[in-house]
C-alpha positions in Angstrom: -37.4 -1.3 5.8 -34.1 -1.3 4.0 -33.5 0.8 0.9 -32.9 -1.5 -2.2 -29.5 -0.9 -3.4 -28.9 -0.2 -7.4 -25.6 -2.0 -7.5 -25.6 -5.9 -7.8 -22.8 -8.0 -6.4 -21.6 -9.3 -9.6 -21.1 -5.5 -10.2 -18.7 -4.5 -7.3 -17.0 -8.1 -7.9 -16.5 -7.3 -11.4 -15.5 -3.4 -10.7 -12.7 -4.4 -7.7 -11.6 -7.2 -10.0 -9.8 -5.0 -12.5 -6.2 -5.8 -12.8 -4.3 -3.2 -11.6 -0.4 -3.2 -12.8 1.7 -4.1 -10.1 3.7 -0.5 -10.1 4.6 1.9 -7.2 2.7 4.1 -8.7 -0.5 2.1 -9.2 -0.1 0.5 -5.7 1.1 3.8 -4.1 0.5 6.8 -6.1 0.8 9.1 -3.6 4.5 8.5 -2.3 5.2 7.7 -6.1 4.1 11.4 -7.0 7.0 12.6 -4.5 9.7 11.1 -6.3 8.7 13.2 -9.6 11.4 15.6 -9.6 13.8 12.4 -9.6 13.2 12.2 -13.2 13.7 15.4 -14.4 17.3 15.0 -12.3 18.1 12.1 -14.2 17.4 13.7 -17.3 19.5 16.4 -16.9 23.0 14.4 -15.9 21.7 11.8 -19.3 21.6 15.2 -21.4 24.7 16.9 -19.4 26.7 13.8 -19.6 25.8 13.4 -23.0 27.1 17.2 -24.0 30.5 17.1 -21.9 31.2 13.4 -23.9 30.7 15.5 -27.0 33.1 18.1 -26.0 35.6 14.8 -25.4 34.8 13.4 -28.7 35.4 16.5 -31.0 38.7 14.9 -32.5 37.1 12.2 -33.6 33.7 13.2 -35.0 32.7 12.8 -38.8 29.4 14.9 -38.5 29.2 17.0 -35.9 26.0 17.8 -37.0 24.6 14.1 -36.4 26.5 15.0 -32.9 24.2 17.7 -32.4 21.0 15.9 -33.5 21.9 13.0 -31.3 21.9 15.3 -28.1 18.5 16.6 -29.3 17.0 13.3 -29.6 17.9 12.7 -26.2 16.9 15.8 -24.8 13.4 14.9 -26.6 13.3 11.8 -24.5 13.9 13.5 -21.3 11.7 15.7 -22.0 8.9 13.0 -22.9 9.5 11.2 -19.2 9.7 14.6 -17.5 6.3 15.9 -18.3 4.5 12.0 -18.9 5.6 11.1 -15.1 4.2 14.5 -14.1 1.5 13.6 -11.2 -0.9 15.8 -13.5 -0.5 12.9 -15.9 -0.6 10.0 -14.2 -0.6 7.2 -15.4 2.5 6.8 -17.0 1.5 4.3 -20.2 3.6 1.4 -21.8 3.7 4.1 -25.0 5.3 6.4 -23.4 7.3 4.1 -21.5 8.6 2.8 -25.4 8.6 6.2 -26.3 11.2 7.4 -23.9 13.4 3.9 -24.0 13.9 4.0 -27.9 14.3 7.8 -28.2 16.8 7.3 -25.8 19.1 4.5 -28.0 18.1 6.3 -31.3 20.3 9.1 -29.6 22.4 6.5 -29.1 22.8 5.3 -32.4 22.8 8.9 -33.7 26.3 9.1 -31.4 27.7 6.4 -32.6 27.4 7.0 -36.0 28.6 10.3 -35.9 32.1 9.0 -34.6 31.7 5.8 -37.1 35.2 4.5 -38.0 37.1 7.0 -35.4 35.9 6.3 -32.6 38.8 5.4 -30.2 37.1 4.1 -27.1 33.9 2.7 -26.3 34.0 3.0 -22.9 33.4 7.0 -23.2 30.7 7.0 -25.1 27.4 8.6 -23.7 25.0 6.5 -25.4 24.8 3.5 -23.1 25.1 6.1 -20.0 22.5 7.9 -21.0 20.0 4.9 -21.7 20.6 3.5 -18.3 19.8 6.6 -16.2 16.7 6.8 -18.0 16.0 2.7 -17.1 16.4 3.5 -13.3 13.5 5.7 -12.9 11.0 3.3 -15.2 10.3 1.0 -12.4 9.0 3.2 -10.6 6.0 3.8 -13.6 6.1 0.3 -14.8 6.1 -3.5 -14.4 9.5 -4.7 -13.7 9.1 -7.4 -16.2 8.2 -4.5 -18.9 11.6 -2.6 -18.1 13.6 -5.4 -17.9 12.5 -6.2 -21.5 13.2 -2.9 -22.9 16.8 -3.0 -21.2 17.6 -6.0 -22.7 16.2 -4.9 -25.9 18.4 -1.8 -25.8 21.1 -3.4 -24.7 21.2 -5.6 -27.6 21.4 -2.7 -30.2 24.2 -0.9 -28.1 26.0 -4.0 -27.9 25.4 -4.7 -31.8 26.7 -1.1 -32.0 29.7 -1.6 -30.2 30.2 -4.4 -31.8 30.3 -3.6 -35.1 32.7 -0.7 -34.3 35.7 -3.5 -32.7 37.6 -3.3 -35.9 38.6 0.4 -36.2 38.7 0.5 -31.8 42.0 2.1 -30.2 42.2 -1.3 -28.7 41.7 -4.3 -30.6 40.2 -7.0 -29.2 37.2 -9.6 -29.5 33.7 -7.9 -31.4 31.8 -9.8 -27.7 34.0 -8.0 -25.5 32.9 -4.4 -26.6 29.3 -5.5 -27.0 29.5 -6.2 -23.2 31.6 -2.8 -22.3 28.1 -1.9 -24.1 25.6 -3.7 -22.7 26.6 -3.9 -19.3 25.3 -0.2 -17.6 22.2 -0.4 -19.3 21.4 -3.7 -17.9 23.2 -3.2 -14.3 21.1 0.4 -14.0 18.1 -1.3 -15.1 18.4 -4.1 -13.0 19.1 -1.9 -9.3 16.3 0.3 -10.3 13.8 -2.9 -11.1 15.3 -4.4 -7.7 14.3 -1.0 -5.8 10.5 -1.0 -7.3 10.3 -5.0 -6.8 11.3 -4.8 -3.2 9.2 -1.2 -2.5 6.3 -3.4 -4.4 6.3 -6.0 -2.4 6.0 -3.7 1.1 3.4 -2.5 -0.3 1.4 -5.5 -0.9 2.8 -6.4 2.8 0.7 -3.0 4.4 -2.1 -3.9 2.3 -2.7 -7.3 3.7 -2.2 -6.2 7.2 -4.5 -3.2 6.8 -7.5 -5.2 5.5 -6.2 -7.9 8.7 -6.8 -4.7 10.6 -10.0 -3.6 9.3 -11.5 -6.9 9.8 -10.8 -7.1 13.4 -12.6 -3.8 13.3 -15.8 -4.4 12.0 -17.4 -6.1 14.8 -16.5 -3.1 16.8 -17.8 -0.2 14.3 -21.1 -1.9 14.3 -21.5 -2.2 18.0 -20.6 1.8 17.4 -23.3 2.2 14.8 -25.4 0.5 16.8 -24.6 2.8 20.0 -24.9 5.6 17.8 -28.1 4.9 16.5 -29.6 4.3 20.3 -28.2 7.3 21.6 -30.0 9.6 18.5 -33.1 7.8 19.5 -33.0 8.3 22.6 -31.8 12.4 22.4 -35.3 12.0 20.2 -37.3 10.4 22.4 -36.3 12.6 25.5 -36.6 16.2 23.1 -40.6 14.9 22.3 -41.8 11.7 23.1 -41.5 12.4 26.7 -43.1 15.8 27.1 -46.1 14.2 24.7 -46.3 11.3 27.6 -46.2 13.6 29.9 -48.6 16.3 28.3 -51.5 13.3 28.2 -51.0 12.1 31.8 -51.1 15.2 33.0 -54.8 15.7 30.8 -55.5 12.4 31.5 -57.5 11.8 28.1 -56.1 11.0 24.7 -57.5 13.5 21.8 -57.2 13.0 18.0 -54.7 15.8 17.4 -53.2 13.4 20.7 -53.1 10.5 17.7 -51.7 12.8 15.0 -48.9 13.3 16.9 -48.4 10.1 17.7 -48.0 8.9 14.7 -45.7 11.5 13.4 -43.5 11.4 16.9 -43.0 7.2 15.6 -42.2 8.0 11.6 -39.4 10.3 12.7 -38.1 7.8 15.0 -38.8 5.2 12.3 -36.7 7.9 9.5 -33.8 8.4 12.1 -33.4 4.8 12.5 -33.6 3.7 8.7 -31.3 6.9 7.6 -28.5 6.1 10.7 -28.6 2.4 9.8 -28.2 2.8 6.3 -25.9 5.6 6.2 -22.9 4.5 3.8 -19.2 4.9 4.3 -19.5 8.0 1.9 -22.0 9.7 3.6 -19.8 9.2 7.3 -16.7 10.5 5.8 -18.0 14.1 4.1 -20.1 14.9 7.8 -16.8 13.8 9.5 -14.9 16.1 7.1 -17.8 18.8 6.7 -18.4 18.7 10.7 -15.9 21.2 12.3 -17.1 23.7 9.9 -20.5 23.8 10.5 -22.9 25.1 13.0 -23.6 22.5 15.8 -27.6 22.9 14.6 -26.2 21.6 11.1 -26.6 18.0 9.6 -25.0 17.0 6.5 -26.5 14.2 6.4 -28.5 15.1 2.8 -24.9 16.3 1.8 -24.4 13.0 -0.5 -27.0 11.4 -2.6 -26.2 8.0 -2.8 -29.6 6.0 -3.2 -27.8 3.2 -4.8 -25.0 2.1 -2.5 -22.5 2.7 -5.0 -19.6 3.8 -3.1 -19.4 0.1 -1.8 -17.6 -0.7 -5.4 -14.7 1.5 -4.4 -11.6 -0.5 -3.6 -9.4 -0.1 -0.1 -7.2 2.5 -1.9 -9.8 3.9 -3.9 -11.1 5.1 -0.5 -8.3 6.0 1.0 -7.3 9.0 -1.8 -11.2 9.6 -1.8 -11.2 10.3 1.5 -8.3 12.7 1.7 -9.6 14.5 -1.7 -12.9 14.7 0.3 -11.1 16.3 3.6 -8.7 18.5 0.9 -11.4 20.1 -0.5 -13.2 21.0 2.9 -10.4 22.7 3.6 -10.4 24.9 0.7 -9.8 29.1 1.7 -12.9 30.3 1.0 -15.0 27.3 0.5 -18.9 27.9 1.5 -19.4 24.2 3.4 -23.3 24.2 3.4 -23.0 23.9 -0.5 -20.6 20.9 -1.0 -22.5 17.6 -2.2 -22.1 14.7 -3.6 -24.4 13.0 -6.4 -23.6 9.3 -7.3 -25.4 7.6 -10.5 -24.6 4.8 -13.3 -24.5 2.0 -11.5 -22.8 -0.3 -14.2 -20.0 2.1 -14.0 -20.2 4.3 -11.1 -19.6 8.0 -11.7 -19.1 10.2 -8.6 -19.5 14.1 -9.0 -18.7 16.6 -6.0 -20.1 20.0 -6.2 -19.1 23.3 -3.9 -19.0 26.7 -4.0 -15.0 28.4 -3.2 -14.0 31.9 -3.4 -10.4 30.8 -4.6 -8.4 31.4 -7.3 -8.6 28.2 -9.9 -4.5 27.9 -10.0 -4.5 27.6 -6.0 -7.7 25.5 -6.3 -5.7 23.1 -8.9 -2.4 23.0 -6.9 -3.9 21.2 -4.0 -6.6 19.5 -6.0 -4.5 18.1 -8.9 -2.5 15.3 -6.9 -5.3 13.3 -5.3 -6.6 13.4 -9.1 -3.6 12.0 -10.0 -3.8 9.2 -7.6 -7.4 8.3 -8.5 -6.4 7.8 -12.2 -3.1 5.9 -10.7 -6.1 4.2 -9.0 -7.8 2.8 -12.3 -10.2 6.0 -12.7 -10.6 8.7 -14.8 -11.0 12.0 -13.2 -12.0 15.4 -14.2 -12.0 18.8 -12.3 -14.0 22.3 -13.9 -13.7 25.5 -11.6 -15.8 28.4 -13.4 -17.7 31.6 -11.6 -17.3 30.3 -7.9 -18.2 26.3 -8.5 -16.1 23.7 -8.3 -16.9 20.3 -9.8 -14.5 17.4 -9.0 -15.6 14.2 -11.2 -14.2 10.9 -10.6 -15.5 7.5 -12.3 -14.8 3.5 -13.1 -13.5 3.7 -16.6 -17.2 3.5 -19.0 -18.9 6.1 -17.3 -20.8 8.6 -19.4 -20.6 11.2 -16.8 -17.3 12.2 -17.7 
C-alpha cells in the first residue's frame, strides 16, 4: 500500500515556480563564490587609483579636505561590495547593488567638486575610473539589465559633471565632448562586464537543459535498478528465513500454530522491505550513499531521514545538487559520530529541512567547510541557518515562509 504523501502537486508546482534572477550567482552559486576575491581586487586599484589621482591633482585642489572625504566615500563603497558579495552573504541584493553604485559617483562628485573651477583635464580624473571598475564585477551579482541601468544612470551625472566643468577646462571645447570623455569608461566597463555574465548565463542555462535531457534518458533505467534492487533484498530475505522455515516443516511434515505465527510475520517483513525500498525518496538514497562507507556493513540508515511527506520532491535540479554535496560535506566532517546524523522534514506548504549530528570539531573548522554550500542554498532561493553548540550540529535549510527557521 503506498504511503500518502503530505505535499500536493499544486505545492511543488508552485514551490519550483519561483522566479529565480537570471545571475551567475543565482544560476551557479558555487563557481560564482570563487570569483569573490575579484571584488575586493577591484576595489583596491578604484581606491589606489583614486589616491595616486589625488597626489596628481594637488595643484589644483580647492578643498583638499572634500579630496579626502571623496576617497573615503569610495573606500565605503568598496567596502560595502567586498563584505555584501562575501559567499557568507549571499545573495547579493538590488540595495546593496544601489548602495555600492551611488556611493561610488557621490565619491565622484565629492572629486570633482573639490577641483571645481581648476580643474585642468578631465581625462585624469578618478571618478569615472573608479565607478567603472566597480560596474564590472556587478554582473556577476545582478541582472544585466539592472547594471546596465545604473551605468547609464551614473554615467549621466559624470557626464553632467564633466559638462558643467567645459568652461574653466585646459582645453576648450564643446560641453558634449567632455560629457562623453565622462561617460564613456563607465559605460564601456559596464558593458564587457554585462557581456561576460550574459554569455557565462546563457552556458549555464545551456548545461541545465542538457542535464535534465540527461536525466530523463535515465529514469527508465534507475527504475529498472530500483526494481532489481528491491528483488534482490527480497530474495537475500527469502533465502536468510523463508527457506529454512520451508524446509523446517517438510522436514516435520506437519504445520503447527507457532508454524502460522511465523508465517505471517516472515510475509509482513517481506511486505515492509518492499513498501520501504519502493518508496524510499531521493533524500533518503543520497544520506545512506553518503552515510554508507562509514558505517558497519550490519548498519542501515535507512531510518536516518524522516520524510513521511515526500517533501524533498519540491526541491529544484540545483536545489539538489548543493543539497547533496552539503549532505556528503558534512559526512565527512573530522570527528563526526555517523550513527547520529538525521534528517527531519515538516511544513509541507513551505518545506523546512533540519539535519542533526553529533561532531567533535571545532565550530570555526565546522563553519569554514559548512558556510559555502549555505551560501549556495540561499543563492538558491532558501534561507539557511547553521547552530553548533556542546557537540551538535544543526544545519537548517527552508523555502522562504517556513517557521522552522
Amino acid at each position: 500500500m503506498s504511503v500518502p504523501r503530505g505535499i500536493a502537486s499544486e505545492t511543488i508546482v508552485r514551490l519550483r515556480s519561483v522566479p529565480v534572477e537570471r545571475t551567475p550567482q543565482r544560476l551557479d552559486p558555487l563557481g560564482v563564490q570563487s570569483a569573490w576575491l575579484l571584488v575586493p581586487l577591484i576595489g583596491i586599484a578604484a581606491v589606489g587609483y583614486a589616491i595616486a589621482s589625488t597626489l596628481w591633482h594637488l595643484p589644483q585642489l580647492r578643498s583638499p579636505g572634500l579630496a579626502l572625504t571623496a576617497i573615503g566615500v569610495l573606500a565605503l563603497a568598496v567596502a560595502v561590495a567586498t563584505i555584501r558579495t562575501h559567499p557568507g552573504l549571499a545573495p547579493f541584493g538590488r540595495w546593496s547593488h544601489v548602495t555600492v553604485i551611488g556611493l561610488a559617483v557621490i565619491a565622484a562628485c565629492l572629486f570633482a567638486a573639490a577641483v571645481w573651477g581648476r580643474n585642468q583635464r578631465i581625462q585624469d580624473d578618478w571618478g569615472q575610473i573608479a565607478v567603472a571598475l566597480l560596474l564590472i564585477a556587478m554582473p556577476l551579482y545582478r541582472p544585466v539589465l539592472e547594471v546596465m541601468i545604473a551605468a547609464v544612470a551614473a554615467a549621466t551625472v559624470l557626464g553632467a559633471l564633466a559638462a558643467l566643468q567645459a568652461g574653466s577646462l585646459e582645453i576648450v571645447t564643446g560641453p558634449i565632448v567632455y560629457a562623453t570623455v565622462a561617460a564613456t569608461p563607465v559605460l564601456a566597463l559596464a558593458a564587457g562586464g554585462a557581456g561576460y555574465a550574459w554569455t557565462m548565463t546563457g552556458e549555464t542555462l545551456r548545461w541545465r537543459e542538457v542535464a535534465r535531457a540527461g536525466q530523463a534518458r535515465l529514469e527508465t533505467e534507475l527504475r529498472e535498478t530500483a526494481r532489481r534492487t528491491v528483488a534482490q533484498k527480497s530474495a537475500a530475505v527469502f533465502d536468510a528465513e523463508t527457506v529454512p522455515f520451508l524446509a523446517d516443516i517438510l522436514r516435520r511434515g506437519e504445520i503447527t500454530e507457532a508454524d502460522r505465527e511465523r508465517a505471517a510475520v516472515i510475509a509482513d517483513g517481506l511486505r515492509a522491505l518492499a513498501v520501504s525500498s519502493v518508496e524510499r525518496t531521493w533524500l533518503d538514497e543520497t544520506l545512506a550513499l553518503a552515510l554508507a562507507p562509514h558505517l558497519p556493513p550490519s548498519a542501515d540508515p535507512a531510518g536516518a531521514v524522516h520524510d513521511p511527506g515526500g517533501l524533498d520532491r519540491a526541491l529544484t535540479e540545483e536545489q539538489r545538487a548543493i543539497v547533496s554535496a552539503l549532505v556528503s560535506t558534512v559526512v565527512e566532517l573530522p570527528g563526526l559520530e555517523p550513527a547520529t546524523v538525521r534528517v527531519d522534514v515538516s511544513a509541507p506548504e513551505h518545506p523546512a529541512f533540519v539535519l542533526t549530528a553529533r561532531v567533535h570539531e571545532g565550530r570555526r573548522a565546522i563553519r569554514r567547510e559548512i558556510v559555502p554550500y549555505l551560501s549556495a542554498l540561499r543563492s538558491a532561493s532558501m534561507v539557511t541557518g547553521l547552530r553548533v553548540r556542546a557537540g551538535e550540529l544543526t544545519l537548517r535549510f527552508a523555502y522562504p515562509g517556513s517557521s522552522r527557521l
